[in-house]
C-alpha positions as CSV (number, residue, x, y, z in Angstrom):
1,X,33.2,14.9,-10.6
2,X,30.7,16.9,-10.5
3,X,26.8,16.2,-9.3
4,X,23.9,17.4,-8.5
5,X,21.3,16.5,-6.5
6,X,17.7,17.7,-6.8
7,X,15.4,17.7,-4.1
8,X,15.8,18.5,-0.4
9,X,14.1,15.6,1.4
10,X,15.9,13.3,3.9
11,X,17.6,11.4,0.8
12,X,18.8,14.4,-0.9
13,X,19.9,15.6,2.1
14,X,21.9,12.4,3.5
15,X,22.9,11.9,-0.2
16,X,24.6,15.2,-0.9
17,X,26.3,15.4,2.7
18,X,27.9,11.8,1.8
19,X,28.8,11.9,-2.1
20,X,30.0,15.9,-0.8
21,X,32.1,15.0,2.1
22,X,34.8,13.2,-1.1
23,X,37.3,15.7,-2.4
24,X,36.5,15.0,-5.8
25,X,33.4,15.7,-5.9
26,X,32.2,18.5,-6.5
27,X,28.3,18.9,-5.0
28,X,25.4,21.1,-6.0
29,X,21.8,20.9,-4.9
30,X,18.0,21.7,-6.8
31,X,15.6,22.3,-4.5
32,X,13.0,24.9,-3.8
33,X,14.3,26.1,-0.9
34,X,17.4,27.0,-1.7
35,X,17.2,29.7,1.3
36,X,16.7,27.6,4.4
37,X,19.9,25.6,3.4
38,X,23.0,25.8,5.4
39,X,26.5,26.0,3.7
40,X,27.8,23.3,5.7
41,X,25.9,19.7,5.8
42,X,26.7,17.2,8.1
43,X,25.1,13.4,8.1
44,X,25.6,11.5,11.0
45,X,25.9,7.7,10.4
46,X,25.4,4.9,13.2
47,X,29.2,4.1,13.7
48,X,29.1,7.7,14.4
49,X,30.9,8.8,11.4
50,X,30.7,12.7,10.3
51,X,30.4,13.4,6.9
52,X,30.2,17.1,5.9
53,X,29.5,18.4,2.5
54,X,30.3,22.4,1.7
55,X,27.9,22.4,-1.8
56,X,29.2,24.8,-4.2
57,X,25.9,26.4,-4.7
58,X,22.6,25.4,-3.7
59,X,19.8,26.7,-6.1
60,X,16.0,26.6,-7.7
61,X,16.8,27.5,-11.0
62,X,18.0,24.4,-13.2
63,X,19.7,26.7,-15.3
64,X,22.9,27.6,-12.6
65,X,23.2,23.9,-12.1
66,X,22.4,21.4,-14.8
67,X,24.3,22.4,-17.4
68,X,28.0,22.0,-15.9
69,X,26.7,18.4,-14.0
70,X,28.0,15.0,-15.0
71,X,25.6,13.4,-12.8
72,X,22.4,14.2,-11.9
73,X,20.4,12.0,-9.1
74,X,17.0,12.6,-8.2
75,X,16.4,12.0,-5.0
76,X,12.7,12.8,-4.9
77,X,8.9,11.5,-4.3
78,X,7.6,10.2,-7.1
79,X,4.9,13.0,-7.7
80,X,7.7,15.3,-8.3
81,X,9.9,13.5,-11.1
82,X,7.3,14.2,-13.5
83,X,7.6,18.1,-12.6
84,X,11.5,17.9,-12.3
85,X,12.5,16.2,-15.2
86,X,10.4,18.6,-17.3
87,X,12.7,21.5,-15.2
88,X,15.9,20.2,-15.9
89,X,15.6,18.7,-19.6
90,X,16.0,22.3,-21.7
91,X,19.8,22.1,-20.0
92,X,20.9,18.5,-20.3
93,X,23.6,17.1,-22.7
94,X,24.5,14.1,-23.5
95,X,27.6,14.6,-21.7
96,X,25.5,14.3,-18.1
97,X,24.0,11.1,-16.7
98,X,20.4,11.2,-15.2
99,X,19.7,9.1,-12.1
100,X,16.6,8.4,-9.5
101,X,17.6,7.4,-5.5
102,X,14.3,5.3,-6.6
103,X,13.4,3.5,-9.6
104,X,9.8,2.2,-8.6
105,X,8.0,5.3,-8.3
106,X,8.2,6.2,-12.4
107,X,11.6,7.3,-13.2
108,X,12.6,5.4,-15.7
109,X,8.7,5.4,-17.0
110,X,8.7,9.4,-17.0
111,X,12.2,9.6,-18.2
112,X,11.8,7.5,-21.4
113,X,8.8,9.8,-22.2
114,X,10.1,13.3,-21.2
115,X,13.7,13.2,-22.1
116,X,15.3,12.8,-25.7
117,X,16.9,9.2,-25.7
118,X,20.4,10.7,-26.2
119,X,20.6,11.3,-22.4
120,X,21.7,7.8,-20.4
121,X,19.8,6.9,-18.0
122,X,20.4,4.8,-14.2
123,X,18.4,3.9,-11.3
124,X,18.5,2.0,-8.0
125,X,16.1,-0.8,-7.3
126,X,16.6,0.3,-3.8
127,X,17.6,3.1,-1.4
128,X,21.1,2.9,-0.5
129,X,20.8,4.0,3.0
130,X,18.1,4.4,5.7
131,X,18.1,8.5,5.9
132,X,16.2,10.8,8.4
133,X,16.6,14.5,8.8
134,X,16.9,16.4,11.9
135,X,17.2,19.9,10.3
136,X,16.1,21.0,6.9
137,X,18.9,21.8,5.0
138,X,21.6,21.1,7.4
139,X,21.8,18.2,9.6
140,X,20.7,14.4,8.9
141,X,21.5,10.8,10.3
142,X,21.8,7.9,8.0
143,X,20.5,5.0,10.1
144,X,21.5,1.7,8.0
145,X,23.7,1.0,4.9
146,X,22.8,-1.8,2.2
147,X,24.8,-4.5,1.8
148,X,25.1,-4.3,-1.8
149,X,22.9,-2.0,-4.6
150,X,21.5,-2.6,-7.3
151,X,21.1,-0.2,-10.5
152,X,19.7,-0.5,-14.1
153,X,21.7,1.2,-16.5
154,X,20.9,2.6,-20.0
155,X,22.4,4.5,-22.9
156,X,26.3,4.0,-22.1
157,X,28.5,2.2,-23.8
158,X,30.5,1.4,-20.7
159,X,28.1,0.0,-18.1
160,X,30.5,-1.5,-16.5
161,X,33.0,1.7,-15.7
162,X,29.5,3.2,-14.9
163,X,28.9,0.9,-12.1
164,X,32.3,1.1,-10.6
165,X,31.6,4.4,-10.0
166,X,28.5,3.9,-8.3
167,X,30.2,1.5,-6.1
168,X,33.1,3.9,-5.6
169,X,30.6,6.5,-4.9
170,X,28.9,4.5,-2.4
171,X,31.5,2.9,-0.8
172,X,29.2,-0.2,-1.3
173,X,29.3,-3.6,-3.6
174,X,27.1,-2.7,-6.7
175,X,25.6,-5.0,-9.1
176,X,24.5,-4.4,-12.8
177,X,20.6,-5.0,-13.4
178,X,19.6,-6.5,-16.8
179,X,17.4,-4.2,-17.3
180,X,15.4,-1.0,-16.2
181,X,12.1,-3.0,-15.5
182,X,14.4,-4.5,-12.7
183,X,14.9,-1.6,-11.2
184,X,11.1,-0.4,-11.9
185,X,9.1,-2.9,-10.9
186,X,9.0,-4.3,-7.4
187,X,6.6,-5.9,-4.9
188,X,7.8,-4.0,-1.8
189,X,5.6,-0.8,-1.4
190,X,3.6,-1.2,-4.1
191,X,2.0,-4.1,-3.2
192,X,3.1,-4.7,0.5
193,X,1.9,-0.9,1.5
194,X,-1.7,-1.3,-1.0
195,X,-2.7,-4.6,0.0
196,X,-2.1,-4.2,4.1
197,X,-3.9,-0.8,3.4
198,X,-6.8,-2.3,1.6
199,X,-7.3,-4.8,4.0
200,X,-7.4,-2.2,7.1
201,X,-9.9,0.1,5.9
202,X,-11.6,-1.1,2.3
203,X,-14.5,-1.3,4.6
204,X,-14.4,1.7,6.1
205,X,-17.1,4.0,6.6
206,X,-16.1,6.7,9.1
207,X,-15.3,5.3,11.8
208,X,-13.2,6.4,14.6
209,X,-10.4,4.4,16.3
210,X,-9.6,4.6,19.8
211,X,-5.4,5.0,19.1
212,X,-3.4,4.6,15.7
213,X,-2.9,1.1,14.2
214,X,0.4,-0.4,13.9
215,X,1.5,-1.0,10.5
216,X,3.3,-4.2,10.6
217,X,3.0,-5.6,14.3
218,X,-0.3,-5.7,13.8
219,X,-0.3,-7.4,10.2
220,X,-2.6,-10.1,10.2
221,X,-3.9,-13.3,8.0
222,X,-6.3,-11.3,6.2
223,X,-3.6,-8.6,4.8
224,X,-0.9,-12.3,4.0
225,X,-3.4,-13.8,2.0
226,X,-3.9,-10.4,-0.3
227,X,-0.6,-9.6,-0.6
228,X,0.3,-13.3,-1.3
229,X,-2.7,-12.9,-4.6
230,X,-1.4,-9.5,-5.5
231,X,1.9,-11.4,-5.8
232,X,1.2,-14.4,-8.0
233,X,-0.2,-12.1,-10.3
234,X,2.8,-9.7,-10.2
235,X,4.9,-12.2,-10.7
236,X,3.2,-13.6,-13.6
237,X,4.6,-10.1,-15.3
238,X,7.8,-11.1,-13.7
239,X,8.2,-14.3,-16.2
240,X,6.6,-12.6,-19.0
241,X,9.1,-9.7,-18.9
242,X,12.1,-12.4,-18.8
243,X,13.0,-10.8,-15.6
244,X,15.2,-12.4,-13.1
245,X,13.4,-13.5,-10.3
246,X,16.8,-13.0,-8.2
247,X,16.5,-10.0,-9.1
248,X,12.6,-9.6,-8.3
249,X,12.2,-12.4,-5.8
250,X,8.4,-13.5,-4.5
251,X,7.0,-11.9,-1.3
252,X,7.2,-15.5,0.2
253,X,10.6,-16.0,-0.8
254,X,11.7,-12.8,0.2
255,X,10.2,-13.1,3.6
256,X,11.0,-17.0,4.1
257,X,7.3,-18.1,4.5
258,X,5.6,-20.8,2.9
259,X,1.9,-19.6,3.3
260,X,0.2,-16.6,5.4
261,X,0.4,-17.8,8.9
262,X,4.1,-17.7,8.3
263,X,4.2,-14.5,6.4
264,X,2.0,-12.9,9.2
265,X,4.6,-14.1,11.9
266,X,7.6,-13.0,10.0
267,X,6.1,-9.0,9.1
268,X,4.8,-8.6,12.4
269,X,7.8,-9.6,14.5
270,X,10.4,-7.9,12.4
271,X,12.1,-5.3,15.0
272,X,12.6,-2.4,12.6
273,X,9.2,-2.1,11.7
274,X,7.7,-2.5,15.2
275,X,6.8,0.8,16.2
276,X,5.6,2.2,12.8
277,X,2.0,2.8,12.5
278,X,-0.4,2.7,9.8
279,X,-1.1,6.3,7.9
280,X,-3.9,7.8,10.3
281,X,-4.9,11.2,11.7
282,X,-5.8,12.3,14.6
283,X,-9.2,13.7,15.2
284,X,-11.6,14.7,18.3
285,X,-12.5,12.3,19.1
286,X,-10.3,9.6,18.3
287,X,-8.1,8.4,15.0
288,X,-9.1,8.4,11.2
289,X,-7.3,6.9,8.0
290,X,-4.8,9.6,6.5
291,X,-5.7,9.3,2.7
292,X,-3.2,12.3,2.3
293,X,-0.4,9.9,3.9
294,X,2.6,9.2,1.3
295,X,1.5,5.5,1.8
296,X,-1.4,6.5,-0.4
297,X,-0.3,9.4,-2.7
298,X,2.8,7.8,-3.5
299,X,1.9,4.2,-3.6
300,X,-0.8,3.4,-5.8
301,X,-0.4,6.7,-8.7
302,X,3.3,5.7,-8.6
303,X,3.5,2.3,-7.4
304,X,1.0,-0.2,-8.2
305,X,0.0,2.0,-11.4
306,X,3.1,1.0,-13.4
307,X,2.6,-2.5,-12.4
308,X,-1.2,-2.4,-13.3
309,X,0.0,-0.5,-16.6
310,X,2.6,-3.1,-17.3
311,X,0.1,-5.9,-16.8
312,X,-3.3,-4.7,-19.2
313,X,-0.1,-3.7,-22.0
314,X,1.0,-7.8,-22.0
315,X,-3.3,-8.7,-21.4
316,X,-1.9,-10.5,-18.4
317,X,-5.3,-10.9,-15.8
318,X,-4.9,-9.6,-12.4
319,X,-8.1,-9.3,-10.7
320,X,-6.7,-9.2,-7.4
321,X,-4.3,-5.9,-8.1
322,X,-7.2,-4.2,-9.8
323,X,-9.7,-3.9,-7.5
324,X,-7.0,-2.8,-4.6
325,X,-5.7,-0.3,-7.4
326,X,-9.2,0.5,-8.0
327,X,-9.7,1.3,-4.6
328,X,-6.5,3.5,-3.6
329,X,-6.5,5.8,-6.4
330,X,-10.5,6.9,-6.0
331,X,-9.1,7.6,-2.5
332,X,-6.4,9.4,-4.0
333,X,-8.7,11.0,-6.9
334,X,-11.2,12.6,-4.2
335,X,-8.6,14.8,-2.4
């Protein structure tokens, strides 16, 4: 089999070391670097497992790679699926499948516009494994595995052989989606990163912190009670779309809280999340908001915007996830 994986972030790296450590697979990699990558990746997992991938030819131009691919997953931000899809479509056929890593930053959005139906389609709803890289190009360590994934599927006539694959691909228990909004549409990051960001610093008018906020251990009532409003609303598009609220479950029931005293207990003493702070920079004289963060750029343009789209297109009202969206993106809009 033979895939290719564009982009050179800590997902494309942990996924091409993993999917290239199998014998039958045959690995290239799209990135714009193709220079500072090594010929030999290795990805590090918690059981300390090696994996080590020898790609046949890493590469910039879509042209060396595309063409001979039978699946190609993007594993990129979502401001660059727009650019990458554009690179890669002249060389698709309908012999090769297109995937994202990430479904809820536009793929399937940008992929419905940009590439000729004839192509199929698949994304996950989420990231199969927690990835970080300790040197570009080379050397990674996966940090967590799911216990099962999730894709959406579109344009084969065999979704289930499809998914088989996946899961054989993954080594982990894959489920179909109904649909690509499934996959599309979530209230993680779009609305758990927006709302806890509009309710640190929708106020704000330079002012200068004495250290960096945490993120989550820090979460309090204020940011619960928006993110439980942003949620009603988004799930109203839930039930209008005839989505499965298994497979979109509320922020309450996701987080087994009843109201925000309980939600603000649960996202503040989650271990993993701890130690991360919120998106600030550091200045002379003390700490700022970093509107440049990927919590912002990434988050509201391709995030909340495909749920605010989704929302005026069905006249649904959603006051709440307006004005935050209003908010981010003029944040965004001024850099």
């Amino acid at each position: 089999m033979k895939i290719c994986i564009c982009g050179g972030g800590n997902l494309g790296l942990v996924c091409a070391g993993y999917l290239g450590s199998r014998k039958d697979v045959e690995l290239t990699i799209l990135t714009r670097n193709p220079s500072l990558w090594s010929n030999e990746l290795e990805v590090t997992d918690p059981h300390l497992n090696y994996f080590y991938c020898h790609p046949t030819k890493v590469s910039s131009n879509a042209e060396e790679l595309i063409p001979n691919s039978d699946i190609v997953l993007l594993c990129l931000p979502g401001f660059a699926i727009e650019s990458t899809l554009k690179k890669i479509q002249p060389h698709l056929t309908e012999k090769t499948i297109v995937g994202s890593i990430v479904s809820s930053t536009g793929f399937f959005f940008m992929a419905h516009i940009i590439l000729p139906d004839s192509i199929p389609l698949f994304g996950f709803q989420r990231v199969p494994f927690i990835a970080r890289t300790t040197e570009y190009g080379h050397k990674a360590n996966l940090l967590g595995y799911k216990q099962e994934l999730c894709i959406a599927v579109e344009g084969l006539p065999d979704k289930e052989n499809f998914r088989k694959t996946i899961e054989f691909l993954f080594s982990t228990p894959t489920r179909l989606l109904n649909n690509y909004y499934e996959a599309s549409l979530t209230n993680s990051n779009p609305i758990l990163h927006t709302g806890r960001l509009f309710s640190l610093w929708h106020h704000w008018s330079g002012d200068v912190y004495d250290k960096p906020i945490l993120f989550y251990k820090e979460w309090n009532d204020e940011a619960s009670q928006l993110i439980i409003d942003m949620d009603k609303q988004f799930m109203q598009l839930v039930r209008a779309l005839d989505i499965s609220e298994f497979a979109i479950p509320s922020l309450l029931t996701y987080y087994e809280s009843t109201d925000k005293s309980s939600l603000t207990k649960k996202i503040s003493s989650i271990p993993a999340f701890t130690s991360i702070l919120a998106p600030m920079r550091q200045v002379s004289n003390g700490w700022v908001p970093d509107f440049k963060s990927r919590y912002f750029i990434e988050d509201f343009p391709f995030g909340l915007r495909y749920i605010k789209q989704e929302l005026n297109r069905l006249a649904l009202p959603a006051p709440t996830i307006d004005k935050v969206y209003q908010w981010g993106i003029e944040h965004v809009s001024s850099l």
